[in-house]
Every structure is written in structure tokens, then in C-alpha cells.
N, C-alpha and C positions, 0 to 999 in steps of 0.2 A: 182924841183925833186932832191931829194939825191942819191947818188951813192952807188952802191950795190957792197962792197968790201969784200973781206977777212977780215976787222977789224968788219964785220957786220956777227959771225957766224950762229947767233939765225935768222934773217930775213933769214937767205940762206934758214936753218934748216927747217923752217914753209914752205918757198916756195917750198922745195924738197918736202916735206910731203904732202904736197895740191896738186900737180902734180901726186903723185903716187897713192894718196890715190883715187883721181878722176880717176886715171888708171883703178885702183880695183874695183869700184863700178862700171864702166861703162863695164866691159869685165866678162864673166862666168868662174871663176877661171881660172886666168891667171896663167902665168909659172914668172918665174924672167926675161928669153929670150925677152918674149913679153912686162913687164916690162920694162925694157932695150930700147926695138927699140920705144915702142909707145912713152916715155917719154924723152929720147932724153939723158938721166943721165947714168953715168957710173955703169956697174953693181957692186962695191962696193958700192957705194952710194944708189942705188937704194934695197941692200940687209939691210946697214945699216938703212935704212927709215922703211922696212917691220920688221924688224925686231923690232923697237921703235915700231911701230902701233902696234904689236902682243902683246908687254909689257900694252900698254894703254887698250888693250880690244877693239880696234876699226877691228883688223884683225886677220884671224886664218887661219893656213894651214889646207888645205883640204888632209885629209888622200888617199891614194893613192888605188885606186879599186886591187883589188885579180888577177884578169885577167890581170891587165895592167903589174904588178911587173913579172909576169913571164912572159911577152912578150917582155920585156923590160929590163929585168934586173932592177935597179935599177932607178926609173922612176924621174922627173924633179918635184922638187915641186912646191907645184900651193896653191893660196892664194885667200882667200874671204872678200871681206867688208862686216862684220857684220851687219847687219842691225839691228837683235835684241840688238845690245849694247846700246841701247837708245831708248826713247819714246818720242810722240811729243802731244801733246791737241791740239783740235781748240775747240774753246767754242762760243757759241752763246748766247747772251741775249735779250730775247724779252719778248714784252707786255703779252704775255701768259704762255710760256713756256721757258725753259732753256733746248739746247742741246748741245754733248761734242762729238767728235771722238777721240781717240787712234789708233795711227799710232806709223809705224816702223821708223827709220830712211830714209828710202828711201820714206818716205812720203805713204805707203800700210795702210790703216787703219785696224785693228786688231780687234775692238769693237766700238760700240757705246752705250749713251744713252741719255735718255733726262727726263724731269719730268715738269709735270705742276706747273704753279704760278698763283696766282692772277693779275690780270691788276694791281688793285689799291695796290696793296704789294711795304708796304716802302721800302727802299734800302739799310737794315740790312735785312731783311727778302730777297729780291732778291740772295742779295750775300752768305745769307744762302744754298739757294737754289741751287747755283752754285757747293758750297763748296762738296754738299750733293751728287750731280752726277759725281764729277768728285771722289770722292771717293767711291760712290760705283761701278764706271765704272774700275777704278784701283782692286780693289778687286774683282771683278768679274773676269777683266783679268789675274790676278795674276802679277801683276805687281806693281812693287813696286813705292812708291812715288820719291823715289832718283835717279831713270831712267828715269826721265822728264829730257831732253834736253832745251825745249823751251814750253810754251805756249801761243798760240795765242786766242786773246778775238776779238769776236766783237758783237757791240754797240750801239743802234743809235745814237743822236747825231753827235753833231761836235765836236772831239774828237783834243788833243793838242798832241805832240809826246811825253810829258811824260806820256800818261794815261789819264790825265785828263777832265774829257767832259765838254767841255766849256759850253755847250749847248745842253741841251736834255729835250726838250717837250711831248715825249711818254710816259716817266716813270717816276713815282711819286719821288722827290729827286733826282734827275738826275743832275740838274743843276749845274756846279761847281762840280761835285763826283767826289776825287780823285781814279779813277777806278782802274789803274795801280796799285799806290799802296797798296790801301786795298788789293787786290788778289796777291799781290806779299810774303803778309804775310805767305799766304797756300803754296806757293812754293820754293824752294831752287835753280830754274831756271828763265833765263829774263820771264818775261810776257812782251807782246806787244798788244796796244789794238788798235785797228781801227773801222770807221763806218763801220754798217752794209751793207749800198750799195758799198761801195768801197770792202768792201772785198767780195762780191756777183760778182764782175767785175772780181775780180782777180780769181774766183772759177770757173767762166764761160769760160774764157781765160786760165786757168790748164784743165779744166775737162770737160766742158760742150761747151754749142752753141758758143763760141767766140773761142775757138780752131782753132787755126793758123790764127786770124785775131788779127791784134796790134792797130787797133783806135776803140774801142767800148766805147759804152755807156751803161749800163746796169742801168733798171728804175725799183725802188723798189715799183711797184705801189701798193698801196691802199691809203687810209683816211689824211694818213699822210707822201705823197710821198717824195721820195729821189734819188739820183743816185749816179754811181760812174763812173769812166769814165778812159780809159786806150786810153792812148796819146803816140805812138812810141813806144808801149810795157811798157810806164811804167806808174803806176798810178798816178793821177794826183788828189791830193790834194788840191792845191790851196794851196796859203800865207797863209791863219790859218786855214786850212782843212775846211773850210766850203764850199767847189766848190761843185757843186751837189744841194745845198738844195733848189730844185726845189718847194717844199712844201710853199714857202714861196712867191711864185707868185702872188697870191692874196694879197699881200700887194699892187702890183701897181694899183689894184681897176679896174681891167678890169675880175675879176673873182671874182665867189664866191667862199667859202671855199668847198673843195669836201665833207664834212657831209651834207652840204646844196644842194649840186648836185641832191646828190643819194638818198633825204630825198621823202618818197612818201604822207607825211600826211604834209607839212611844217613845221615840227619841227627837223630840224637838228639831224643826227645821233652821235653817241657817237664814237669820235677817234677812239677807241680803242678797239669798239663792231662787234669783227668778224662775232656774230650770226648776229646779225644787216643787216651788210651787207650781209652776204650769204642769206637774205632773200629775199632781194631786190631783187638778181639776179635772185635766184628761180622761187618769182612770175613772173618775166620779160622772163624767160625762158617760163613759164606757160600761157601769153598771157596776162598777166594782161597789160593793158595797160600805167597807171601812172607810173609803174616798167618800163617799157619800156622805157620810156621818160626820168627816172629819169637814167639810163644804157645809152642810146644816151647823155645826156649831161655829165655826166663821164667821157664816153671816146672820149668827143669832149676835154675836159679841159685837160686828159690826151693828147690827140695830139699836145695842143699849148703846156704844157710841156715838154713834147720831140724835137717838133719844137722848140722850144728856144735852146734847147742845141744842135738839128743838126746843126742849123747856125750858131750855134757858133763854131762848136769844129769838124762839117764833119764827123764823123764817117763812117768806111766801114761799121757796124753792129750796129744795136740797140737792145736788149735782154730785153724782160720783162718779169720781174720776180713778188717776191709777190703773192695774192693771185687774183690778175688779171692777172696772167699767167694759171690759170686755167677757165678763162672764153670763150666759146665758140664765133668765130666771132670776137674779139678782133682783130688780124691780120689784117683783111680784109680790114676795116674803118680806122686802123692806117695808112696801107701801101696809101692807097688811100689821104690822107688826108697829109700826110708827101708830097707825089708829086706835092699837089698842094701848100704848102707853101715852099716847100725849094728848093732850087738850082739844089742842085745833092741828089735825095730820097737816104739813107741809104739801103741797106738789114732791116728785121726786122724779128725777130723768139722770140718763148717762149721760157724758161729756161728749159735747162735740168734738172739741179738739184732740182728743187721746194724748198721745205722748209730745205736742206740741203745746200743751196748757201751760205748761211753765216758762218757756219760750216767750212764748206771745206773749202771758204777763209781764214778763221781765221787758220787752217789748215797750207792753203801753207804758211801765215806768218810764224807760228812758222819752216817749211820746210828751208823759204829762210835764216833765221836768224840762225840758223846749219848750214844749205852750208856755208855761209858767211862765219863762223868759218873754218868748217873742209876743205870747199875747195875754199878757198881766195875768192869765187867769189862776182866779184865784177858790182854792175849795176842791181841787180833783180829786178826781177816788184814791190815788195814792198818796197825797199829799198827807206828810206828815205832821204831826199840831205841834 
């Protein structure tokens, strides 16, 4: 550990400004007074700090109401964290569609949008696609491209910390794409990219079912399942980010591949063929019987995927997401089935956010990666070691 001296004035300088500036954004226009006592800093100091933030555009004095100045005389001024001083993306890419949120700096999202893609669309054409929504979601908001802070991608794949997807079977070119840096081209901010189920963990635990629970599991179920999994509150990766690829289960040959599950003619369904499977369940809803059976063995194969990683990793909460988070009855056979293969059964709930999971995580990425800046903090759930 080094020592924090007077010969060190720039480190003092960042830590004053992280302190106050976290003052500012956590209290409803404060006074300089309450400056002062929350922060612990001498009110020169603490004057000298607001006063740099006001210069950068991160802070601005809140004009003094009518009523107050004559009740008062000349009344105490009071300061706001801008929130509008910057924008954040979270981007999602998937087999069908591409969606984008726009947020404030306090992480409020301001817009959204998203646009279809083709499944089988190469990966110039995808990142086309990306290109095309997040600018026309900027122009829509009136926001310009230089007020990007940070933008968060996510992916499927097992993604590296530069970007790069070491591994990804859902989308055509995937393999090896350096993801990061193609999209780093379109912005003049970090881009941070992550899988899709790790940041659906992190969106659930910000926003949704995982809310004030720190060991979840979050299960990306369909065709081609995944998870993501938050260990002590912070996510959990794995040594080369592939922890999670539950999909890959049936390699140990005590399963079949889930196209083959849910297939009701025996000819395997198509990865990546949403209508596909919405039919299955339909008919299965509808009485048809072989739907039924092909639905019973789905979500028997989903249970020993989830049991594999309850015993492994304990979770207080398991969240399923995907588009077997909209299947009726789902609950019922997992929570039943989880009791009798594990130790201590998990909780188990659907996702609140649905097809916005990945989004949002990708989201609080770009979120954590600002704080970290603007207010030292250090340890977030995404932060990488």
C-alpha cells in the first residue's frame, strides 16, 4: 500500500471529488453546511471541489426559490449532480433482434429501442444493425453522440475481458469476433461487452427478482441455455468467463441436446427457431399430447441443469429467465424437482424484466464503469478482478 501524502496532490484532489461528488448525488440539493458535516472535509475544501465540478459540467447551483430569499434574506446555496451531463447505452444482441436503452447518468433510462435481425445475418450485417439503433435512438432523444459516458454490450457467447467472444454458437461469425473492438469504432467512450446471462444476473440483482439477494443464479433457458451467477454480490465469471455454459451438458452424454427434447415429429428443432418452439408449447398448452411430453422432458433437462449449478454454487434464488420464463407451470415441477435432487432447494421465481434482462445488465455495466470513475468506487458487481 502507498502512502497518501502531501507530495501526492492529484490522488488527494480525485479522492476530495469522489467524496463530495457522491455527497451530491446521494442528498436533494444540498447546502455547502451539509457538504461539510456528511463528508468530513473542511468547508474550503469542500467549496474548492464544488466549485471544479461546476467548471466540468458535472455540477450546478440550484437557483434560490422567490419565497425563500425573502424569508431569509440572502439564502445558503445549494448544488445538484447533474445527471443530464452524460449518457450511458446498454445494448443487447440476439439471435433475432437488437435492443438499446439510454440512460441518465444516475442510471434513469430516458429511451429505448430496438429493431429486428435475421437469425442467419453475418456479423457485418448484425453490427450494422446495432450501429443503426443506437443511432437512431440518439436522435430521437436528442442527444448527442459525444454525451456517451460508457456503453455496455451484451452477447452470447463466452466473452474475454477485451471484448472478444472466444466462443459463440448462436450467431453466425461469432466465433473469435472481436466485439469490443469493432463497436469501439462507433464510440468515443469505453465499450464493455459481457454474456448475455451474466448480465441478465446483474439486471435481476439492480432491478428485478434478485433484488436484495447476493448468491443467485439466473438461467437463460431455451434451445440453447446459459446462466450467469452472482457469488457474494459479485459476478462470477469463471477463469476464462465460460462459468455458466450450462448448454454444454449433454456433451457428458447422459442428455439429449434440448432441439431433440422438445422435437414432437423426431426431427430436432432449429436452435435458433423461436416460432418453432412457441408452437410446441402452444400445442402442449392445447392438449396435444406428444407437445406435452416433448414440454415434460424440457423441463425435466432444465432441472438437472439448474441442479448442477445449485450444487455447485448454493444459491439463495434461482430466476428464470428467456422465453421459458413465460411458460405457464414452469415453477411448480422445477421447485418440486430442485428438492429432491439438492441439499438445501434454492427459492425459484420468473424474471421480472423478460426480454429487457440483457439490456438492463448491459446497462448497469456501463453504470458501474462511470461510478468507478466519478466516484472511486471500488468492488461493483461487475467489476472485473
Amino acid at each position: 500500500m502507498g502512502r497518501l501524502t502531501g507530495g501526492d496532490p492529484s490522488l488527494l484532489r480525485r479522492i476530495n471529488s469522489a467524496v463530495v461528488l457522491h455527497a451530491l448525488r446521494a442528498a436533494d440539493s444540498p447546502t455547502l453546511t451539509h457538504l461539510v458535516q456528511v463528508t468530513g472535509l473542511s468547508r474550503p475544501t469542500v467549496e474548492g471541489v464544488v466549485e471544479g465540478l461546476i467548471e466540468t459540467g458535472l455540477v450546478v447551483e440550484v437557483p434560490a426559490e422567490e419565497g425563500e430569499t425573502r424569508r431569509q434574506g440572502r439564502p445558503a446555496r445549494r448544488f445538484r449532480f447533474r445527471t443530464e451531463a452524460g449518457h450511458l447505452l446498454g445494448v443487447a444482441i440476439g439471435p433475432h433482434r437488437v435492443s438499446a436503452l439510454l440512460a441518465d447518468l444516475s442510471g434513469r433510462v430516458v429511451d429505448t429501442g430496438q429493431r429486428a435481425v435475421e437469425e442467419a445475418a453475418r456479423a457485418d450485417e448484425r453490427l450494422d444493425r446495432v450501429r443503426t439503433v443506437v443511432a437512431d435512438l440518439l436522435r430521437r432523444a436528442g442527444v448527442p453522440r459525444s454525451s456517451l459516458r460508457a456503453v455496455g454490450v451484451a452477447t452470447p457467447g463466452i466473452v474475454e475481458a477485451d471484448g472478444t467472444v472466444r466462443l459463440g454458437t448462436a450467431l453466425p461469425d461469432w466465433t473469435g469476433l472481436p466485439l469490443g473492438d469493432r463497436l469501439r469504432r462507433s464510440f468515443r467512450c469505453p465499450v464493455l461487452v459481457e454474456n448475455d446471462a451474466n448480465a441478465a444476473v446483474v439486471a435481476e440483482h439492480w432491478q428485478g427478482a434478485a433484488a436484495g439477494s447476493d448468491d443467485v443464479v439466473f438461467v437463460l433457458a431455451g434451445l440453447s441455455p446459459g446462466a450467469g451467477s452472482l457469488i457474494g454480490g459479485r459476478l462470477h465469471r469463471g477463469f476464462g468467463g465460460a462459468a455458466g455454459e450450462i448448454g454444454a451438458l449433454h456433451l457428458l452424454g447422459r442428455e439429449a441436446r434440448p432441439e431433440k427434447l422438445l422435437s414432437t415429429t423426431g426431427q430436432p428443432l432449429q436452435p435458433l427457431d423461436e416460432e418453432q418452439v412457441a408452437a410446441v408449447f402452444a400445442a402442449a398448452r392445447d392438449g396435444d399430447a406428444r407437445a406435452r411430453d416433448a414440454v415434460d422432458r424440457f423441463i425435466q433437462r432444465l432441472v438437472h441443469d439448474v441442479a448442477a449449478l445449485v450444487l455447485a454454487l448454493d444459491p439463495e434464488l434461482v430466476v428464470i429467465g428467456g422465453w421459458a420464463a413465460g411458460l405457464a407451470g414452469v415453477l411448480t415441477p422445477l421447485r418440486r424437482e430442485l428438492a429432491r435432487y439438492c441439499l438445501r432447494p434454492p427459492q425459484v421465481a420468473l424474471s421480472q424484466l423478460g426480454e429487457a434482462a440483457a439490456a438492463t445488465g448491459a446497462l448497469r455495466l456501463a453504470l458501474d464503469h462511470v461510478e468507478g470513475e466519478l466516484f472511486a468506487v471500488e468492488g461493483t458487481v461487475t467489476s472485473r478482478r
